[in-house]
N, CA, C and O of each residue as an XYZ file, in Angstrom:
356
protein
N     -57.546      4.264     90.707
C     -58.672      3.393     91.003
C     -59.910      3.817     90.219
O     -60.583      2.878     89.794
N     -60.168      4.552     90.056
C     -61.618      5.260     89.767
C     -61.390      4.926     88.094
O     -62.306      4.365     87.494
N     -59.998      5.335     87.298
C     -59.656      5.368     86.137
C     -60.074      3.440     85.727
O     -60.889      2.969     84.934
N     -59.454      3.012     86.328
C     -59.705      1.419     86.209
C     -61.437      0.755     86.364
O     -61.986     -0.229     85.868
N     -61.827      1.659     87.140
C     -63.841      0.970     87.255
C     -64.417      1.955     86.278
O     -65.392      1.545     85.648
N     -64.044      3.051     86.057
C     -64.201      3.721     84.197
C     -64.004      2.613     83.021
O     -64.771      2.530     82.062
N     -63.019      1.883     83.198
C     -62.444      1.301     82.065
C     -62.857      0.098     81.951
O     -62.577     -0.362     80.844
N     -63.617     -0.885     82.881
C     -64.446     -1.655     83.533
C     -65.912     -1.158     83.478
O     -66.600     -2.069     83.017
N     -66.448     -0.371     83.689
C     -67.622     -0.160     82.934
C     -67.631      0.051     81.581
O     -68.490     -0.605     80.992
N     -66.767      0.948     80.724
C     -66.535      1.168     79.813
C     -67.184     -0.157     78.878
O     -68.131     -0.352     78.115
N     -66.105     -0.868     79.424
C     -65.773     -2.784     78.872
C     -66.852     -3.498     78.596
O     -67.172     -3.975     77.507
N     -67.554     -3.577     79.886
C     -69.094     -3.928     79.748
C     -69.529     -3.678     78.944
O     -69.573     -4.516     78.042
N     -70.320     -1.957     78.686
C     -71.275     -1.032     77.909
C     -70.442     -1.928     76.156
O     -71.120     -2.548     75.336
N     -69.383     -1.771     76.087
C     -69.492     -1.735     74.414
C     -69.480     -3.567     74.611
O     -70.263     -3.916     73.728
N     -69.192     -4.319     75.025
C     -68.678     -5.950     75.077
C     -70.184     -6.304     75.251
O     -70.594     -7.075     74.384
N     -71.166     -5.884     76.246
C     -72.096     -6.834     76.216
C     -73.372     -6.067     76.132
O     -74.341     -6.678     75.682
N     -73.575     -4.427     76.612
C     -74.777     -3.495     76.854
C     -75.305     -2.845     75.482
O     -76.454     -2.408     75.419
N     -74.279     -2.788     74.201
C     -74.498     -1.829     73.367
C     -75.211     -3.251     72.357
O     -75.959     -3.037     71.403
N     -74.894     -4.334     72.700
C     -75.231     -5.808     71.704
C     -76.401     -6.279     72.542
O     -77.156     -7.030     71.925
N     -76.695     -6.056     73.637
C     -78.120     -6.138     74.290
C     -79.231     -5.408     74.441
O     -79.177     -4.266     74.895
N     -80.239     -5.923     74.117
C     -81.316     -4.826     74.922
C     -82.000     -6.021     75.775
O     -82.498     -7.131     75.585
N     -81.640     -4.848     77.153
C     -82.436     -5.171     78.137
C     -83.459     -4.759     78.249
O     -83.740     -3.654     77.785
N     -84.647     -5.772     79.125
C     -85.893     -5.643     79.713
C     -86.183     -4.764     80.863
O     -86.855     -3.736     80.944
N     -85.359     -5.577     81.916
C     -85.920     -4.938     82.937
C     -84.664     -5.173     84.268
O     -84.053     -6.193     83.949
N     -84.333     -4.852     85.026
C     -83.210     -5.136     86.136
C     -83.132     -6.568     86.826
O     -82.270     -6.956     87.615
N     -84.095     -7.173     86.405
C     -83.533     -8.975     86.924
C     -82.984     -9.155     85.318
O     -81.805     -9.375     85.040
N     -83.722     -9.063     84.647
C     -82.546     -9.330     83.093
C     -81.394     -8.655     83.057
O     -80.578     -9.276     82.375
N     -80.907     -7.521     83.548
C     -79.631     -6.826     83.622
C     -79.062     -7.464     84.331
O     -77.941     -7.745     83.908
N     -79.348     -7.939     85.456
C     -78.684     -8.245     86.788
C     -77.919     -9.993     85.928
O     -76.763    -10.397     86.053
N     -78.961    -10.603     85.194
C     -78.527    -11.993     85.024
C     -77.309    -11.551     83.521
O     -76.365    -12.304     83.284
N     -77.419    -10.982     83.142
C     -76.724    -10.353     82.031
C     -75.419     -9.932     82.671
O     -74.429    -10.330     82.058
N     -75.215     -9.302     83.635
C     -73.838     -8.741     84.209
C     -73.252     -9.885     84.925
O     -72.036    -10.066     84.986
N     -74.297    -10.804     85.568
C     -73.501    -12.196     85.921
C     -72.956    -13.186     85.274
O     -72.056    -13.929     85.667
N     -73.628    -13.192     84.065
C     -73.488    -14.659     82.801
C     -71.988    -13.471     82.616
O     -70.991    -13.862     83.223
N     -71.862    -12.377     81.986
C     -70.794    -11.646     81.563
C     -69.790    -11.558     82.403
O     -68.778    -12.102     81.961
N     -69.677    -11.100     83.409
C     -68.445    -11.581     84.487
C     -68.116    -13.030     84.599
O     -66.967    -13.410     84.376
N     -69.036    -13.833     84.921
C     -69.013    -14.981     84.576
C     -67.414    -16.204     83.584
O     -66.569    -17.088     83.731
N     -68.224    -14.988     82.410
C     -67.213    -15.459     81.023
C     -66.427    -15.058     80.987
O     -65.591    -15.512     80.206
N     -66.088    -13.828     81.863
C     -64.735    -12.523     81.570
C     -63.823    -13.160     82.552
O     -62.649    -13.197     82.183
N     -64.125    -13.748     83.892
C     -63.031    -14.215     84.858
C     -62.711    -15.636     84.146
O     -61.556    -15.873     83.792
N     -63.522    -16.373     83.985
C     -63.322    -17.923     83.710
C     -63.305    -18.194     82.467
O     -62.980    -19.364     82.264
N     -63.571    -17.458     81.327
C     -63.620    -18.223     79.687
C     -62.752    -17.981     78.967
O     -62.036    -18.718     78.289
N     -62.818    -15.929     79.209
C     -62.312    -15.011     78.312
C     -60.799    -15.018     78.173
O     -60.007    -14.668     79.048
N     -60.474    -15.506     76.839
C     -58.674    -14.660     76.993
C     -58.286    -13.004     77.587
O     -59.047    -12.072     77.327
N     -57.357    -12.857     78.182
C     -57.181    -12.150     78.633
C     -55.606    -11.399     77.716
O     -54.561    -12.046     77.783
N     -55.625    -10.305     77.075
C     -54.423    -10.209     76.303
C     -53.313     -9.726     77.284
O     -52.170    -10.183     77.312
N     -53.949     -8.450     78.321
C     -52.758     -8.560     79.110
C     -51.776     -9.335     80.201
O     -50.765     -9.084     80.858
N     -52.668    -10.392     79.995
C     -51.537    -11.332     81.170
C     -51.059    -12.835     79.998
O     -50.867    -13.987     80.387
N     -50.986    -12.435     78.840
C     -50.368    -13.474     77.442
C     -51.286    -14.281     77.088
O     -50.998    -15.445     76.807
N     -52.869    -13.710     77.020
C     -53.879    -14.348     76.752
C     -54.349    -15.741     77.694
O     -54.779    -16.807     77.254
N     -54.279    -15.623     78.127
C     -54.793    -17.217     79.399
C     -55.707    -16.317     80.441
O     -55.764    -15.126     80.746
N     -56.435    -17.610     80.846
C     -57.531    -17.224     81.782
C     -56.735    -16.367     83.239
O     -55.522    -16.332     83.449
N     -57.664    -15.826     83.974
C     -57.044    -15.170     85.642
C     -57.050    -16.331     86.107
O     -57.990    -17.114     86.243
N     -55.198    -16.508     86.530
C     -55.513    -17.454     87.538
C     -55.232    -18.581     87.256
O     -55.076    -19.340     88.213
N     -55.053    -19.149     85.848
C     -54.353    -20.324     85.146
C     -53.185    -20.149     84.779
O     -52.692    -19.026     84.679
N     -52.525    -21.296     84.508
C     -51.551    -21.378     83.831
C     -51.656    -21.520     82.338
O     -52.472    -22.165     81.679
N     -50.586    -20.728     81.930
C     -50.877    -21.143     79.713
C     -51.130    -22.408     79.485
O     -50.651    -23.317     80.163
N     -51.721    -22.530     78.740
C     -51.583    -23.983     78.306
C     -50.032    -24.679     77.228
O     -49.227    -23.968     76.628
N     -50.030    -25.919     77.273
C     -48.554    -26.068     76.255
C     -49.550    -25.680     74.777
O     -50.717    -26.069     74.817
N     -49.214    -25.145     73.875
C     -48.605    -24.919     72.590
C     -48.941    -26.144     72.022
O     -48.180    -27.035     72.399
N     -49.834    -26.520     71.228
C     -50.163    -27.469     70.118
C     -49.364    -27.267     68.420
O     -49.724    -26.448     67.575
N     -48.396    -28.118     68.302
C     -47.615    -27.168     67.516
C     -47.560    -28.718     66.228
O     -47.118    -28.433     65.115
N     -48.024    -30.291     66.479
C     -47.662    -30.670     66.052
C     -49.229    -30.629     64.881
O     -50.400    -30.769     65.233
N     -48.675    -30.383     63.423
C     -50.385    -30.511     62.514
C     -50.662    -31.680     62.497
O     -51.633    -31.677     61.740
N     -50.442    -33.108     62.912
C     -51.360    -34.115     62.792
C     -52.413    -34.250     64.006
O     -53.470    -34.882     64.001
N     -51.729    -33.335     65.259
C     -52.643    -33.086     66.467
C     -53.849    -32.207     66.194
O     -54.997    -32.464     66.557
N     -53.323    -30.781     65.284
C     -54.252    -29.661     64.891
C     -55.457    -30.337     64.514
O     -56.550    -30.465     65.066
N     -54.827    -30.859     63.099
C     -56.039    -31.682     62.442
C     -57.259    -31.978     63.126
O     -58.382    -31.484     63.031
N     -56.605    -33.262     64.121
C     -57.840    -33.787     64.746
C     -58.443    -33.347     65.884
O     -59.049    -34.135     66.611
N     -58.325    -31.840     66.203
C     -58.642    -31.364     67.458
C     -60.370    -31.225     67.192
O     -60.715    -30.830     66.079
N     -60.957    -31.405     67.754
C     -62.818    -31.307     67.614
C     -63.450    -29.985     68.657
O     -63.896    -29.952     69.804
N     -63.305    -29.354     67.995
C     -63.236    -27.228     68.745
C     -64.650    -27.599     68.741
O     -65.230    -28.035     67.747
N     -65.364    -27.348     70.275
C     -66.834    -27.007     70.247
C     -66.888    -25.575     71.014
O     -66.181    -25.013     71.850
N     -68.660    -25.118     69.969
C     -68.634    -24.014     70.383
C     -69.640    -23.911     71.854
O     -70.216    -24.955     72.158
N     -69.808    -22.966     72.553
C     -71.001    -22.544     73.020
C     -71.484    -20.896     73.155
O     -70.892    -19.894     73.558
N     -72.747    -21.113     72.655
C     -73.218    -19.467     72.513
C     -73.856    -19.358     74.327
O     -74.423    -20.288     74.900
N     -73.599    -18.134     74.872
C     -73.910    -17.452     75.706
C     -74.574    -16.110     75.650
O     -74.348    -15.224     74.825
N     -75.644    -16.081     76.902
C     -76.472    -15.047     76.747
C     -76.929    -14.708     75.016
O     -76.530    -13.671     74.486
N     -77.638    -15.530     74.391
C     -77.955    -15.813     73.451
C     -77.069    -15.652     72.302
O     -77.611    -15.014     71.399
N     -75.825    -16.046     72.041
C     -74.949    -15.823     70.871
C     -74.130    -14.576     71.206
O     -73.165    -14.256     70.512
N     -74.516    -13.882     72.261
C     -73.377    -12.625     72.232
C     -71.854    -13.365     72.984
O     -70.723    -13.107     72.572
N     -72.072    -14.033     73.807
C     -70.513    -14.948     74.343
C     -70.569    -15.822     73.736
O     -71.730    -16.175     73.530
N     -69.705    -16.520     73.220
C     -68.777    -18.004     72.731
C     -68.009    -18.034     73.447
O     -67.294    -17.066     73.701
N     -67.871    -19.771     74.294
C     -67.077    -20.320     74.906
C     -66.782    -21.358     73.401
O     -67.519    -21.668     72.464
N     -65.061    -21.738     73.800
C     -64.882    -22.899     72.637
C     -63.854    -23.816     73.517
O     -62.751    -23.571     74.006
N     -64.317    -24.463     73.512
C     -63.707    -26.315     73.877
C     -63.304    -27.422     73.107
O     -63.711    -27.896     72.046
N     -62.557    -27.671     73.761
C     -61.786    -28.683     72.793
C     -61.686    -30.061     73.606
O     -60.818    -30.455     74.385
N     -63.230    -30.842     73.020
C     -63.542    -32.187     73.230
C     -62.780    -33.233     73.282
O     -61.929    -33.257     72.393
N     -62.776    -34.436     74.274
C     -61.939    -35.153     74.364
C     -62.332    -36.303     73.285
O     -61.596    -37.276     73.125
């Protein structure tokens, strides 16, 4: 247990603390929320085959006349340090 909230802070400090400077502890505080935030609901996850906690994979886009026309949007978070990317209908 203890090894795992090491490795979880760890995660944080280089993913979002070492690319930030904070102000003051309501800016930290909104910074660790926007970041959990993105880490449960946005972020690929590599050890569970890259898909969100809690979803299912998505199917496999495999045909290139689909690729082509897929329209990938981005969004920057906590000023450009997160990207969310969506794929517009």
């Amino acid at each position: 247990m203890a090894s795992e909230v090491t490795n979880r802070v760890r995660g944080r400090r280089r993913e979002l603390l070492d690319r930030t400077l904070i102000w003051n502890q309501r800016h930290l505080l909104h910074a660790l929320r926007e970041f959990e935030d993105f880490y449960n609901s946005h972020r690929p996850h590599q050890g569970i085959a890259n898909t969100r906690p809690l979803q299912p994979l998505p199917v496999p886009i495999t045909d290139p006349d689909v690729i082509d026309r897929l329209d990938i949007r981005r969004r920057d978070r906590l000023g450009g340090i997160l990207h969310e990317y969506q794929n517009t209908a």
